[in-house]
TORKOL-4160 file (C-alpha; in steps of 0.2 Angstrom, whole numbers, padded with zeros to 4 digits, m for minus):
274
<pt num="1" X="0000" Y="0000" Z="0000"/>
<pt num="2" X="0007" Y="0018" Z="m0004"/>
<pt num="3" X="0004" Y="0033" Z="0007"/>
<pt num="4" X="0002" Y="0048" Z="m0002"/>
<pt num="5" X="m0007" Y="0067" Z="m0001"/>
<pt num="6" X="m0017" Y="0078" Z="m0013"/>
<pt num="7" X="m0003" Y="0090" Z="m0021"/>
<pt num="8" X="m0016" Y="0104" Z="m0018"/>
<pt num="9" X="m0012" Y="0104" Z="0000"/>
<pt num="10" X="0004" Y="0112" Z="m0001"/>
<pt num="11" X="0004" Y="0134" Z="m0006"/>
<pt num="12" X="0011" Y="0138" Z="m0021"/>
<pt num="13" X="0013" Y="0131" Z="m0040"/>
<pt num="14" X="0024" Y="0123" Z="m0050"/>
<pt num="15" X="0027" Y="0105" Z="m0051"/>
<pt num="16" X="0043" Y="0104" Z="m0043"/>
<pt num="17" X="0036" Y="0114" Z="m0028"/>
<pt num="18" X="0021" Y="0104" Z="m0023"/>
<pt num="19" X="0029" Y="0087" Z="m0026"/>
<pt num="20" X="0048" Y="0092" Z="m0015"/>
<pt num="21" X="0033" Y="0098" Z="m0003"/>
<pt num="22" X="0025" Y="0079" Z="m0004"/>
<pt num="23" X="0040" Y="0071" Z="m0001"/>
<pt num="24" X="0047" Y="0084" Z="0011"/>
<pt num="25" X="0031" Y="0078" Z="0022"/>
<pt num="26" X="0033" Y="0059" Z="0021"/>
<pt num="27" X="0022" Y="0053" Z="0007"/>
<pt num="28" X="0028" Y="0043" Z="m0007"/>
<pt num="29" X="0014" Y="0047" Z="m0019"/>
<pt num="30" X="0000" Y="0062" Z="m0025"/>
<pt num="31" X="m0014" Y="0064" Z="m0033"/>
<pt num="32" X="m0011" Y="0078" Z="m0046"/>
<pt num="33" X="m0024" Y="0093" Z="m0050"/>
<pt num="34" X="m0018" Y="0102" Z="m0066"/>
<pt num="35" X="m0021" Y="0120" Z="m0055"/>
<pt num="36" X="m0003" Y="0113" Z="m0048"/>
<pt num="37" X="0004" Y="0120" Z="m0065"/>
<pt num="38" X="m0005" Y="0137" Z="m0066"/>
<pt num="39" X="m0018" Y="0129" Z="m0078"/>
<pt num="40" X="m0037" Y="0129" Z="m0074"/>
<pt num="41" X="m0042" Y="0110" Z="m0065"/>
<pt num="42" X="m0050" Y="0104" Z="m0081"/>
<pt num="43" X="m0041" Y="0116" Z="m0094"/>
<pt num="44" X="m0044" Y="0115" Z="m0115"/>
<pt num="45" X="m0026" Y="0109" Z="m0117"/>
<pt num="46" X="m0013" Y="0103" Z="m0109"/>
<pt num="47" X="0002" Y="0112" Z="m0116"/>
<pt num="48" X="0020" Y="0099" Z="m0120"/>
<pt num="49" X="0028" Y="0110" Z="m0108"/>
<pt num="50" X="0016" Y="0108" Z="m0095"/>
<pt num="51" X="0017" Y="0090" Z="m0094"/>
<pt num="52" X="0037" Y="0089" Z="m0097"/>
<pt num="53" X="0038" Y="0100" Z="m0081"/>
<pt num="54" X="0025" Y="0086" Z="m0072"/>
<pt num="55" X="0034" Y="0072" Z="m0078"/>
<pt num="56" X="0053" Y="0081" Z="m0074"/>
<pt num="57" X="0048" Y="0084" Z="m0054"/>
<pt num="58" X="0040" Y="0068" Z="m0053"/>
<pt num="59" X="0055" Y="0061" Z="m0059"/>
<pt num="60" X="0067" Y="0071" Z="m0046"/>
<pt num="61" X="0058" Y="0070" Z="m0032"/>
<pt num="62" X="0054" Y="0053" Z="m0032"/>
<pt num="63" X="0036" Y="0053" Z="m0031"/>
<pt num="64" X="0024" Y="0043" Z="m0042"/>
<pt num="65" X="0009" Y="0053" Z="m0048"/>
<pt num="66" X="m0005" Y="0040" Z="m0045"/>
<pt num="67" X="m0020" Y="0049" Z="m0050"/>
<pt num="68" X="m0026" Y="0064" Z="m0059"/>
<pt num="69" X="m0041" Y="0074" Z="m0055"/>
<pt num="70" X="m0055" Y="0074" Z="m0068"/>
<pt num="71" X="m0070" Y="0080" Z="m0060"/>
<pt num="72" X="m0084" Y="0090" Z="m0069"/>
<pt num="73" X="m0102" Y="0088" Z="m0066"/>
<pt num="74" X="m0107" Y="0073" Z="m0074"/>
<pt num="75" X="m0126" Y="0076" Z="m0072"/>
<pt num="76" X="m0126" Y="0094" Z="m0072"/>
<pt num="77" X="m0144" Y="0101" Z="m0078"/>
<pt num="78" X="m0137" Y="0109" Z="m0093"/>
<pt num="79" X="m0132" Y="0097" Z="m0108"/>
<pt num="80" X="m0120" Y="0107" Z="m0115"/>
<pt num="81" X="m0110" Y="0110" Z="m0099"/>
<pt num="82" X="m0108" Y="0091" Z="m0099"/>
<pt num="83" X="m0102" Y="0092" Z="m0115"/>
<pt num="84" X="m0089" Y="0103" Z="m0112"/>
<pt num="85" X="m0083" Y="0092" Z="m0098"/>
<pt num="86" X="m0085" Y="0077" Z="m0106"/>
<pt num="87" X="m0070" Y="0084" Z="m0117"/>
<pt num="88" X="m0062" Y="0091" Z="m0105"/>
<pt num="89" X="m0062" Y="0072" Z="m0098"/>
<pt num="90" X="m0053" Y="0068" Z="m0113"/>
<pt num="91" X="m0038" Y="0080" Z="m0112"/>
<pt num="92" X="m0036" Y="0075" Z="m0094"/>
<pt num="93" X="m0037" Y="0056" Z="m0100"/>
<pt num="94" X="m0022" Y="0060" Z="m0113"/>
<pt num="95" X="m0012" Y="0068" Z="m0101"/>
<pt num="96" X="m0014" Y="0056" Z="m0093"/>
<pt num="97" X="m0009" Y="0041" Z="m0105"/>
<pt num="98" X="0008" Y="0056" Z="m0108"/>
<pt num="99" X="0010" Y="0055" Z="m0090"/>
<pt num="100" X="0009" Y="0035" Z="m0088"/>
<pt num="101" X="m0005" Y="0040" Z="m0076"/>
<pt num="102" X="m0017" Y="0024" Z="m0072"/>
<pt num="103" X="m0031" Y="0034" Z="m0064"/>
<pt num="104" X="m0042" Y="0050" Z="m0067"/>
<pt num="105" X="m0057" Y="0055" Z="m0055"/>
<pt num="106" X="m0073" Y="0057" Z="m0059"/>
<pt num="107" X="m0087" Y="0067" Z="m0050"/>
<pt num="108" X="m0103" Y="0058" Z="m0051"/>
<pt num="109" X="m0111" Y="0076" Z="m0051"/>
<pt num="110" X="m0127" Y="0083" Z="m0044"/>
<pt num="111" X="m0142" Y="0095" Z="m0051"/>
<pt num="112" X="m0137" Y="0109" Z="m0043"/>
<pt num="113" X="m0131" Y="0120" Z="m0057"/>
<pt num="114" X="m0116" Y="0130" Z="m0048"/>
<pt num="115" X="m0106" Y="0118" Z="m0036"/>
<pt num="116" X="m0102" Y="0100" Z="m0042"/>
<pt num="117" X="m0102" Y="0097" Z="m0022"/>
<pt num="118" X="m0117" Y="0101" Z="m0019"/>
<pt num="119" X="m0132" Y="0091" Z="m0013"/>
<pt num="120" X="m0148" Y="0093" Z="m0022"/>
<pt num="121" X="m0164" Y="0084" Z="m0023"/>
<pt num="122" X="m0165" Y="0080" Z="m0039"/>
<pt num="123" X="m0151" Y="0071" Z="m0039"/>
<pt num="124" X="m0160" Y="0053" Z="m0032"/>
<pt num="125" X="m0172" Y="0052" Z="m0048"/>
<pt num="126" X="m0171" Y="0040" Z="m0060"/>
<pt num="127" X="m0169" Y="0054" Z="m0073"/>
<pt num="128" X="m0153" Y="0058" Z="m0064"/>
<pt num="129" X="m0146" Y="0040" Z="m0065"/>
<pt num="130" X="m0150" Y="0038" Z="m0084"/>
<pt num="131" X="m0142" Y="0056" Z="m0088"/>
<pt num="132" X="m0125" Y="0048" Z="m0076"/>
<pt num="133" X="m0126" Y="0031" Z="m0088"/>
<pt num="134" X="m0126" Y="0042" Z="m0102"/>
<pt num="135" X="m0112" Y="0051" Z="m0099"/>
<pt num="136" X="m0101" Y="0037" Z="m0089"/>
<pt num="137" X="m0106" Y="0028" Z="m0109"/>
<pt num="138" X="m0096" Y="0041" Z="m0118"/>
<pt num="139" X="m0082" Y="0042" Z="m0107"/>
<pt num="140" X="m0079" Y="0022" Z="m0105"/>
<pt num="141" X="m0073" Y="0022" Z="m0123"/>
<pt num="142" X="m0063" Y="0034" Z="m0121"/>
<pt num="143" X="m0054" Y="0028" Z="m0105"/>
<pt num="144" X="m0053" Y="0009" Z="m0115"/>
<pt num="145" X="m0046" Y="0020" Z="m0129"/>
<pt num="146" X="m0032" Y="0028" Z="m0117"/>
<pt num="147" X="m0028" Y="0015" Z="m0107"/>
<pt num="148" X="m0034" Y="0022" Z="m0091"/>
<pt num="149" X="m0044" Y="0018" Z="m0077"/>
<pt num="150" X="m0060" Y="0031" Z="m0073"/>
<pt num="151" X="m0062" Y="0033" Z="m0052"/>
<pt num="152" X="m0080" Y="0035" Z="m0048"/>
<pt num="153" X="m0081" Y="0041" Z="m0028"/>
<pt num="154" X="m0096" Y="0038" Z="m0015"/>
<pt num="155" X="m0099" Y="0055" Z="m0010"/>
<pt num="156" X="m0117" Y="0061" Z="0000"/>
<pt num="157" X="m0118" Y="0076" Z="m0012"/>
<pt num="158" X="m0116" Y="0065" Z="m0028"/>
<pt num="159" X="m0129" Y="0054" Z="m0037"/>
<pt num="160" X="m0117" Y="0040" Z="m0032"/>
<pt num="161" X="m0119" Y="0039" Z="m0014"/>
<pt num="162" X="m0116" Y="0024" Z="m0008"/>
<pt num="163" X="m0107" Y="0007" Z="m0010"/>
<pt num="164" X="m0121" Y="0000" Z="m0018"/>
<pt num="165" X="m0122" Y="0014" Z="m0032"/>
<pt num="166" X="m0107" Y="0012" Z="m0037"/>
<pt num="167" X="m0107" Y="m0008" Z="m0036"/>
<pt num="168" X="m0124" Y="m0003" Z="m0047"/>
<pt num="169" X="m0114" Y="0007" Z="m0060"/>
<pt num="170" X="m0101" Y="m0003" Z="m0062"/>
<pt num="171" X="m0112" Y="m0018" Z="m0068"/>
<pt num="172" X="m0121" Y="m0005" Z="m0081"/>
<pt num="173" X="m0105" Y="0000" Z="m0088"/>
<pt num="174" X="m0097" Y="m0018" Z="m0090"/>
<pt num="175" X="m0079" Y="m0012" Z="m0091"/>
<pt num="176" X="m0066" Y="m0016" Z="m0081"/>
<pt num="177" X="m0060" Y="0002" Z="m0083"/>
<pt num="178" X="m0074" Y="0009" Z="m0072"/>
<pt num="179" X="m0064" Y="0008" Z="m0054"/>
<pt num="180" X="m0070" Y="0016" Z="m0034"/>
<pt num="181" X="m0061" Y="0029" Z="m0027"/>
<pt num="182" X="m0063" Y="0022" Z="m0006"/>
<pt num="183" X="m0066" Y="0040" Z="0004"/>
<pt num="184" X="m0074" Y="0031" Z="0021"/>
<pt num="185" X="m0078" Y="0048" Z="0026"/>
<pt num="186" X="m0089" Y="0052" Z="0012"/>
<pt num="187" X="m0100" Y="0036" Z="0013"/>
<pt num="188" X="m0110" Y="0043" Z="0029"/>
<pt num="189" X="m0114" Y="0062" Z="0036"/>
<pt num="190" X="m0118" Y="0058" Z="0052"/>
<pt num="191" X="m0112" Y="0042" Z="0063"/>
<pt num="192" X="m0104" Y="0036" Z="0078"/>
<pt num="193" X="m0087" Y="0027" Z="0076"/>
<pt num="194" X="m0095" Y="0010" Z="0077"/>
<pt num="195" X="m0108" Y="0015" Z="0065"/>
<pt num="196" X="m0096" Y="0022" Z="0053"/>
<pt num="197" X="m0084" Y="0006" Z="0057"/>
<pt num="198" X="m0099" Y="m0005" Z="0050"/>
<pt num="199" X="m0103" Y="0008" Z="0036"/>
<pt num="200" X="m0085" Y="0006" Z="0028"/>
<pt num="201" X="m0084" Y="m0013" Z="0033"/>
<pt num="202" X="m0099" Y="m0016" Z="0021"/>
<pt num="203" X="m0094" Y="m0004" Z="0006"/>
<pt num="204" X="m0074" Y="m0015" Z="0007"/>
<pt num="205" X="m0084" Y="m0030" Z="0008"/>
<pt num="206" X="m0095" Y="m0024" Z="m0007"/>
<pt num="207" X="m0083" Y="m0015" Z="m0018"/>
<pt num="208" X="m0069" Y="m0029" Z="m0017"/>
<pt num="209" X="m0054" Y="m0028" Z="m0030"/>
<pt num="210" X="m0065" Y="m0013" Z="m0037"/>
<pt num="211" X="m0056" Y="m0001" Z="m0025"/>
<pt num="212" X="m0042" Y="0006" Z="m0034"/>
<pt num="213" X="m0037" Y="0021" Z="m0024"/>
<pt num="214" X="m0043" Y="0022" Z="m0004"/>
<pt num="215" X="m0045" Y="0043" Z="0001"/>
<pt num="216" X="m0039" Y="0049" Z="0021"/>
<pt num="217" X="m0052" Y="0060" Z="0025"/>
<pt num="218" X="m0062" Y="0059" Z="0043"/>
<pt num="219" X="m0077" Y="0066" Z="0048"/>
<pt num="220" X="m0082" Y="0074" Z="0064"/>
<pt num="221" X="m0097" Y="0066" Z="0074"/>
<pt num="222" X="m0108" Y="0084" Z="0071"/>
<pt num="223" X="m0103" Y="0079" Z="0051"/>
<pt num="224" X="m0091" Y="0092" Z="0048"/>
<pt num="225" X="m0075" Y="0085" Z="0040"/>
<pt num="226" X="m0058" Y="0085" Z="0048"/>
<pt num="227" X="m0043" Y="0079" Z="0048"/>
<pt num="228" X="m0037" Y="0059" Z="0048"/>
<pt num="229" X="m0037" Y="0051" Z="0068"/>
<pt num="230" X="m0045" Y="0067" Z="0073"/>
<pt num="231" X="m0064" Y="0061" Z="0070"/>
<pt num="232" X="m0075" Y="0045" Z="0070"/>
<pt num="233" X="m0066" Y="0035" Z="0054"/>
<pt num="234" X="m0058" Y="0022" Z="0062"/>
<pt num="235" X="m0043" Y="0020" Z="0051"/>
<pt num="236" X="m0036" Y="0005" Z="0060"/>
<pt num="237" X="m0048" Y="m0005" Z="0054"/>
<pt num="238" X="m0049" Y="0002" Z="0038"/>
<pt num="239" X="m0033" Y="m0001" Z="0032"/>
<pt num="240" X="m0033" Y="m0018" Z="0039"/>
<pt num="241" X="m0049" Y="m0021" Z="0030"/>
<pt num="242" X="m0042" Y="m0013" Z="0015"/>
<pt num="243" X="m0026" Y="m0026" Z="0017"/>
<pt num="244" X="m0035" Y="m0043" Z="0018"/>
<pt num="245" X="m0043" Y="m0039" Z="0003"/>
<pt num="246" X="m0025" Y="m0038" Z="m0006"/>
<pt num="247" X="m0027" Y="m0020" Z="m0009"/>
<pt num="248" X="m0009" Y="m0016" Z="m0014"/>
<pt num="249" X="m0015" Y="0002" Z="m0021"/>
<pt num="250" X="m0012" Y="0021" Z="m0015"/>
<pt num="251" X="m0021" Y="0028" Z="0003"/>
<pt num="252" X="m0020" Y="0045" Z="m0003"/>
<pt num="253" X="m0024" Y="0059" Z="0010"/>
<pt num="254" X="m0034" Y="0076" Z="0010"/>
<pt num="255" X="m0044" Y="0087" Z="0017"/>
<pt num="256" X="m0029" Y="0095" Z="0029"/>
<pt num="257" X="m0017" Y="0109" Z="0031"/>
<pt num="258" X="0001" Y="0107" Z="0026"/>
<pt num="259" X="0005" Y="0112" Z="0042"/>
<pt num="260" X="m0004" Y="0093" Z="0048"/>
<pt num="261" X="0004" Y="0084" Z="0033"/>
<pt num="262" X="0020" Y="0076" Z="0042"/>
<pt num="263" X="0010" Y="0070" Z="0057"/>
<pt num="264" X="m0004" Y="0062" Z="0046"/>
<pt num="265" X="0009" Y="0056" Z="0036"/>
<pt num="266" X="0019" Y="0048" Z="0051"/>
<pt num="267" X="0002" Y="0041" Z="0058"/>
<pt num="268" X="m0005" Y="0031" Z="0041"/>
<pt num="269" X="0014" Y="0024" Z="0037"/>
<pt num="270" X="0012" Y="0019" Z="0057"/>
<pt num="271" X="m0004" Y="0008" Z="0052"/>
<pt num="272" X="0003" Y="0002" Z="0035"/>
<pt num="273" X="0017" Y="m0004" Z="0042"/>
<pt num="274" X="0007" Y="m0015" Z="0054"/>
């Protein structure tokens, strides 16, 4: 299992910055958002240069980029707003291919027209569902086509909420390319640790060899989120779970300072070593 952090966390830009800063703190892998490069998350193009300088500092400093993040709105209420992601899905899916990158993020998406994140209503209707098959139908191709994987996540402010969605639209897709992003924190809101311990027990249990990335994020017993060991995740158990199902992938953290980075870091290397 490798440890690793969002490259976000760290200030400032430039690839050699953030990923000396990821290494500088312990982790021996990062999730990469194109913002890292002074270009917008989900940008037109990707210029050359851009990924030469990515592919340079991950190089130098050691650090595999295991994923790149990909998230637009897959459901949003306007159609050509999907479409626009949709092929901005496909630049990121080439840089990734340049980058020998085996993962991209998706974000299910939600109805609310202004904040991908966003619970909305709408978002549990079966018109909601078909427009998501719709769209995870034209990006599979081009996934197969690139040679890379497409991370759905379980997330309460998505379509996909739960273990058993994404267990759902994996079996409508039928490609081995649709693969789970594991965040534990974001398959409940509200839940005591023995609650949440049986909450991410079940999803493991249901999602299996799916799981190619596991997310370090916790969430505080009032719902708010916080930072890994400080809420009602019991990560213990979670990477031990994670490990008898031979998951050998990245645990990659977020939702913390940089300032918290290094003690994260030194307490999920603590339980992977285990």
């Amino acid at each position: 299992m490798q440890l690793g952090i969002f490259a976000k966390t760290f200030p400032g830009t430039g690839a050699a910055t953030l990923l000396d800063a990821v290494r500088a703190a312990g982790y021996d892998c990062t999730q990469f958002n194109m913002a890292g490069v002074d270009l917008p998350a989900m940008p037109d193009e990707i210029p050359d240069a851009a990924l030469a300088e990515i592919r340079a500092a991950a190089t130098a400093c050691g650090v595999a980029i295991v994923a790149l993040s990909g998230t637009y709105n897959m459901i949003h209420p306007d159609p050509t707003v999907r479409a626009d992601g949709l092929r901005r899905l496909g630049v990121m899916l080439a840089a990734a291919r340049e980058l020998g990158v085996g993962l991209v993020t998706l974000c299910t998406g939600t109805r609310d027209a202004l904040d991908q994140w966003r619970h909305h209503p709408d978002n549990a209707t079966p018109a909601a569902w078909a427009d998501l098959c719709r769209e995870m139908a034209q990006a599979v191709p081009m996934a197969e086509a690139a040679g890379v994987d497409l991370g759905i996540e379980p997330e309460q402010a998505n379509v996909v909420t739960s273990a058993a969605d994404a267990k759902r639209l994996i079996g409508e897709m039928g490609s081995a390319r649709v693969r789970v992003v594991l965040d534990p924190a974001n398959l409940f809101e509200r839940a005591d640790r023995a609650e949440a311990r049986s909450i991410v027990a079940s999803a493991i249990d249901l999602l299996g060899d799916r799981i190619a990335m596991a997310h370090g994020k916790d969430r505080a017993a009032d719902g708010s989120f916080t930072t890994v060991g400080k809420g009602v995740v019991d990560f213990p158990d979670l990477v031990a779970r994670l490990r008898a199902t031979a998951f050998a992938g990245p645990l990659v953290t977020h939702g913390l300072t940089a300032e918290e980075a290094p003690g994260v870091a030194a307490y999920l290397r603590g339980l992977i070593a285990s």
